[in-house]
C-alpha positions as CSV (number, residue, x, y, z in Angstrom):
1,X,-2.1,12.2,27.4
2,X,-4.5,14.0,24.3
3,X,-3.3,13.4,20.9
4,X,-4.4,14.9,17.9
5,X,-4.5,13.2,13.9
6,X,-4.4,14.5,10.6
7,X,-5.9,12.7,8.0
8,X,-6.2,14.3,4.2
9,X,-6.5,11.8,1.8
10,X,-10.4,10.3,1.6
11,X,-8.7,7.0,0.7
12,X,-7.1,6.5,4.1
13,X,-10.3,6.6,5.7
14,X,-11.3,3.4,7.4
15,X,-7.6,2.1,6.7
16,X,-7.2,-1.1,8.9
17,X,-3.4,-0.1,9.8
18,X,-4.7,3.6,11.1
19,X,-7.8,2.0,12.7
20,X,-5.1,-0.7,14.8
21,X,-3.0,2.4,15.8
22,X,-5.5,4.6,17.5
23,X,-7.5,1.9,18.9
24,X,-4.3,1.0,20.7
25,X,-3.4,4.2,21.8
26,X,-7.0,4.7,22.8
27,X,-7.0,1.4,25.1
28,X,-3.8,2.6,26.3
29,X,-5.8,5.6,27.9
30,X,-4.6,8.0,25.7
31,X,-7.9,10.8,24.3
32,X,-7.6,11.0,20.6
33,X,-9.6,13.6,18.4
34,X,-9.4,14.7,14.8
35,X,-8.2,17.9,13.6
36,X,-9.4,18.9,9.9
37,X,-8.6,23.3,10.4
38,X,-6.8,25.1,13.0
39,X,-10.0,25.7,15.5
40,X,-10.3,22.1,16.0
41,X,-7.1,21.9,18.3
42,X,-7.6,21.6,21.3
43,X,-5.9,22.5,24.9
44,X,-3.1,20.8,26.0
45,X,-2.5,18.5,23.2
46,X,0.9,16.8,23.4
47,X,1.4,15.7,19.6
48,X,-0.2,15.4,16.7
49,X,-0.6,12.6,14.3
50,X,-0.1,13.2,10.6
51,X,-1.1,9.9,8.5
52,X,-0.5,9.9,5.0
53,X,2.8,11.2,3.4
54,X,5.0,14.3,3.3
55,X,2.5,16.3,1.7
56,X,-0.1,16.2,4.2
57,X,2.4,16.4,6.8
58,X,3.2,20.0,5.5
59,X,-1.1,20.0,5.7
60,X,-1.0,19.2,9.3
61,X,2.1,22.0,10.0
62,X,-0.4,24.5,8.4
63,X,-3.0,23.9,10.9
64,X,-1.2,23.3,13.9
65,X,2.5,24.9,13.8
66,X,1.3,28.3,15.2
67,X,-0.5,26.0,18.1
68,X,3.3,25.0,18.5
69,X,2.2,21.2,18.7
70,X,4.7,18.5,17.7
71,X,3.8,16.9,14.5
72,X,4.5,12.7,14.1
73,X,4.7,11.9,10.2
74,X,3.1,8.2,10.4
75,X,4.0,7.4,5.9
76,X,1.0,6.5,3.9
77,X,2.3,8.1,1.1
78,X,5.8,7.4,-1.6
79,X,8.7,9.1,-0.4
80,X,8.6,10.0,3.2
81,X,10.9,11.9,4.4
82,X,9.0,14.2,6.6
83,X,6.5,11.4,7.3
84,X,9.2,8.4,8.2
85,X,7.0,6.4,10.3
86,X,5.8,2.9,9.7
87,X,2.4,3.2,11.5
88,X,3.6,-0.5,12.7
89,X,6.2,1.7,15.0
90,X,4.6,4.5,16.2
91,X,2.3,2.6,19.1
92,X,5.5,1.8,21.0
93,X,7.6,4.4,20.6
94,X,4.7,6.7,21.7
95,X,3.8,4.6,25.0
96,X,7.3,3.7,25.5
97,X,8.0,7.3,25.6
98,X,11.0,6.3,22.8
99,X,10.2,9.8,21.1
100,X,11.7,13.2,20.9
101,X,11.0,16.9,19.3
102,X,13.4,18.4,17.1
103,X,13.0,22.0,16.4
104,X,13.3,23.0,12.8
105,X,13.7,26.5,11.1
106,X,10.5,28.0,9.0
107,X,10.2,31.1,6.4
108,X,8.1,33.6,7.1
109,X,7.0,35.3,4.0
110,X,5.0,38.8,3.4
111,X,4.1,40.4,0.3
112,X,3.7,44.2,0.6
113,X,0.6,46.2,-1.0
114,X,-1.0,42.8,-2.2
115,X,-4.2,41.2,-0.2
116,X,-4.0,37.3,-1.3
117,X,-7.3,35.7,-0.1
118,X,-6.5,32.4,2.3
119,X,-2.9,32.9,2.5
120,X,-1.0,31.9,5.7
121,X,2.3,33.4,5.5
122,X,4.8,30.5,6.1
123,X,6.7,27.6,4.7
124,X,8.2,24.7,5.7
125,X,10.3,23.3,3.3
126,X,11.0,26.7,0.4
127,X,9.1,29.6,-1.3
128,X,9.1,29.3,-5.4
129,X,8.4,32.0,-8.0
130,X,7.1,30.4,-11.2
131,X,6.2,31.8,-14.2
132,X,2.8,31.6,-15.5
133,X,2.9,31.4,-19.1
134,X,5.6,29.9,-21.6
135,X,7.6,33.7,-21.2
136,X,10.7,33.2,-19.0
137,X,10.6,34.8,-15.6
138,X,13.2,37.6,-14.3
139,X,13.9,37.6,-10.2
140,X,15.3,39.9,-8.7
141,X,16.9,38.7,-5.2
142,X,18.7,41.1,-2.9
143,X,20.4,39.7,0.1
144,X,20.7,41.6,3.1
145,X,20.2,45.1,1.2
146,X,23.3,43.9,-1.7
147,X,21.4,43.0,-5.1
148,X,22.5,40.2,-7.1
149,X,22.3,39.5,-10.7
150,X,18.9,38.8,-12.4
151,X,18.1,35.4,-12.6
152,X,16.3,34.2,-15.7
153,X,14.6,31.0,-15.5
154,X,11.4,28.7,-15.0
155,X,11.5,29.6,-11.4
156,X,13.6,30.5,-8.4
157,X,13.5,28.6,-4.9
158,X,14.3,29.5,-1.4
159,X,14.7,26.8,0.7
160,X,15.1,25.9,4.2
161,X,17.5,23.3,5.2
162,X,14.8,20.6,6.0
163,X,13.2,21.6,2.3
164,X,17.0,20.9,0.6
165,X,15.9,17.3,-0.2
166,X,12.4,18.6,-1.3
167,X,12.0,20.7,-5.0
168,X,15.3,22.5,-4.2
169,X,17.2,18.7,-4.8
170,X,15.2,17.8,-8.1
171,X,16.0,21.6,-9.2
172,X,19.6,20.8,-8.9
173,X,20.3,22.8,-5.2
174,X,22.8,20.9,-2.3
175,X,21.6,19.1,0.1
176,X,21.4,20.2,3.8
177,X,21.2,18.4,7.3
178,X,17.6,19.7,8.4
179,X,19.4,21.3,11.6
180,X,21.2,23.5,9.3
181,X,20.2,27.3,10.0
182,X,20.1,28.3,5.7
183,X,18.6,29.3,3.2
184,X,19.5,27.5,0.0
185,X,18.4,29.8,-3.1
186,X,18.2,27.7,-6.6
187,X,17.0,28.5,-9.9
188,X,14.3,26.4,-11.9
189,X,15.6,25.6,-15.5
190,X,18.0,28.9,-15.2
191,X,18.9,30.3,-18.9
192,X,21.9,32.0,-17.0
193,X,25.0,29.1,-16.7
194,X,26.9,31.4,-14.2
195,X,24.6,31.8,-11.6
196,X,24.3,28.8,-9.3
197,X,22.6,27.5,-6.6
198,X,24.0,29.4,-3.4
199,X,23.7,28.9,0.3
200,X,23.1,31.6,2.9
201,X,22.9,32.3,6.6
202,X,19.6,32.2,7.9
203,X,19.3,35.1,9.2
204,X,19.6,36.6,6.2
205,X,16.6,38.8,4.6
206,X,16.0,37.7,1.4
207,X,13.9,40.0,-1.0
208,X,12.5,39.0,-4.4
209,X,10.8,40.8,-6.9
210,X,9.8,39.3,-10.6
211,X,9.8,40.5,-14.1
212,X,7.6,39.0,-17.0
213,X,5.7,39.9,-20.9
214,X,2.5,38.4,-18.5
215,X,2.7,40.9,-15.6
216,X,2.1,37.9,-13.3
217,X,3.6,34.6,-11.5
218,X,3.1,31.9,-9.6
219,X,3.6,32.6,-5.5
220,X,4.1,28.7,-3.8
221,X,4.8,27.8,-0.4
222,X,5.2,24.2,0.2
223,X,1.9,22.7,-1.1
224,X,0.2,26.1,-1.6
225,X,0.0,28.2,-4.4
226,X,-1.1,31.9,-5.2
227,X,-1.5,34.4,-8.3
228,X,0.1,37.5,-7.8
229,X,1.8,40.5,-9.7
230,X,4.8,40.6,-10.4
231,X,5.8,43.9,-9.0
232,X,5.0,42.7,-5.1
233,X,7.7,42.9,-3.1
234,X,8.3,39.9,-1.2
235,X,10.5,39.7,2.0
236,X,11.6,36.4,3.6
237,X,12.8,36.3,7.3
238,X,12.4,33.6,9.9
239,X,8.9,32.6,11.4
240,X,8.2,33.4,14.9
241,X,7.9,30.3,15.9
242,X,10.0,26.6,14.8
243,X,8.4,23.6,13.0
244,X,8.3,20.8,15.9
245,X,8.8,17.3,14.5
246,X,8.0,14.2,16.5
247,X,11.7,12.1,15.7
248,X,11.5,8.6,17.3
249,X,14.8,7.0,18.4
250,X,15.7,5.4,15.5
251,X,15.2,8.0,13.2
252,X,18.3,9.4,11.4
253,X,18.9,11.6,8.0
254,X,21.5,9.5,6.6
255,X,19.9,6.3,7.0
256,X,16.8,8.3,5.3
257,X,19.0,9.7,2.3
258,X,20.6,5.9,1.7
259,X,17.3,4.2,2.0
260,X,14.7,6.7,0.1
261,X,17.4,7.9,-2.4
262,X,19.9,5.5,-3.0
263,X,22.6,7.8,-1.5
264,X,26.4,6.5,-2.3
265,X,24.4,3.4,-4.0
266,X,27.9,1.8,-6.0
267,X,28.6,-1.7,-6.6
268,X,31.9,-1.0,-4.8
269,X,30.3,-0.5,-1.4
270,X,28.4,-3.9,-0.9
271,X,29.6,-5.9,1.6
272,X,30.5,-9.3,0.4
C-alpha cells in the first residue's frame, strides 16, 4: 500500500505523535511520501493523510480531490470535524483495514468574463460573497432560472451539506447530515428580517451576482479568497467529481455534533 500526507502548518513539523504514526505505518511496509502541490501525487496512491485540522484538510482536498484520492483528517488543530482523528487511532484502523470512504457532494463554481489568477474552481464546504468596504452588499441569487429577492447584507453563503456546520452554522443557517444532497443558502448579518436561510436541491443551479458603492467583493471558497467585480456572474453546479473522506468505524456525525458542540447539552439529560 502507498500513502500520501499533508502537512501545512511549520509547527507540526518534527511532531513526536506524527513521527510515531508514519514510522509505524512505514515498518508495517506501507511507502509513505509527502505531498506539498498537486504534481507531487503519485500513481496508485490509496489514501492520503491530512495532519493538522479542518483547514488544512480542505488544503489537502485542493491538491488531491481531482486525483480522486481518499483524504484521512488525522486532528492537530481546534474543532475537527473534518479532521476527526486522534493520530493515536489512525495506525490500527489503517492496518486493520477498519476504514471506509464516504463520498461527499462539492460546488463547482465559474465566474464568466473574469480571469482570477490561481483559482481552482471548487469548494468543499460553501462559496461566500463578502463585501469589501463598510458599504452593505446587494446579491442577487436566481435559482434554477426564478430570481429571488435581493439580499442585503455582510455576505451571502452557499453551502454544501458537509459545509452546514462550517461558516453557514455561525451565520445562523440549519444544520445538515453531510450525505445530504443541498445546498443551504444563508445571509451574513442580513439587513432584510424576511428573508431566511433556505435549503435547496442540489441539483439546483444557483446564480449570483453582487451590487455595491465599491464596485467590488470578496469571492471565498472554503479557505481561499479572491477580489473580483461585482458584475461577474457566478454559476454554481456540482463538481465533476465527489470529495472522498477516509471515515474509520467509529466515526459518526451525531456523536461529532454532541462532543465538539455541545449538541442537546441540558442538565435534564445527564444520566444519574
Amino acid at each position: 500500500m502507498k500513502i500520501g500526507y499533508y502537512i501545512k502548518k511549520p509547527a507540526l513539523r518534527g511532531d513526536r505523535r506524527i513521527d510515531d504514526l508514519l514510522a509505524r505505518l512505514g515498518g508495517a511496509g506501507i511507502e509513505l511520501y509527502e505531498i506539498r502541490c498537486r504534481e507531487c501525487v503519485q500513481p496508485e496512491t490509496a489514501m492520503v493523510l491530512s495532519f493538522g485540522g479542518d483547514g488544512t484538510f480542505l488544503s489537502a482536498a485542493h491538491r488531491v480531490c481531482e486525483a480522486g484520492l481518499p483524504i484521512l483528517g488525522v486532528n492537530f488543530g481546534r474543532m475537527g470535524f473534518l479532521a476527526a482523528n486522534s493520530a493515536g487511532d489512525v495506525a490500527d484502523a489503517i492496518l486493520s483495514g477498519s476504514w471506509t470512504v464516504e463520498e461527499l457532494d462539492m460546488l463547482q463554481v465559474s465566474c464568466e468574463g473574469v480571469e482570477i489568477p490561481d483559482f481552482w474552481p471548487y469548494a468543499v464546504n460553501e462559496l461566500g460573497l463578502h463585501r469589501d468596504t463598510p458599504a452593505m452588499l446587494g446579491v442577487d441569487v436566481v435559482l434554477d432560472g426564478n430570481k429571488l429577492p435581493t439580499y442585503w447584507a455582510d455576505g451571502l453563503l452557499v453551502a454544501t451539506g458537509q459545509g452546514s456546520t462550517a461558516y453557514n452554522l455561525s451565520a445562523g443557517g440549519p444544520i445538515c447530515i453531510p450525505e445530504t444532497h443541498v445546498r443551504v443558502i444563508t445571509p451574513v448579518a442580513p439587513h432584510n428580517l424576511n428573508l431566511r436561510p433556505m435549503v435547496v436541491p442540489g441539483s439546483t443551479v444557483v446564480e449570483l451576482r453582487g451590487n455595491s458603492r465599491s464596485g467590488k467583493m470578496i469571492l471565498s471558497l472554503d479557505n481561499r479568497s479572491y477580489s473580483i467585480p461585482c458584475s461577474t456572474a457566478i454559476k454554481l453546479s456540482s463538481a465533476p467529481f465527489p470529495l472522498k473522506r477516509v471515515s474509520l468505524g467509529k466515526s459518526n456525525f451525531i456523536d461529532a455534533l454532541k462532543s465538539r458542540f455541545f449538541w442537546g447539552q441540558d442538565v435534564r439529560n445527564t444520566v444519574e
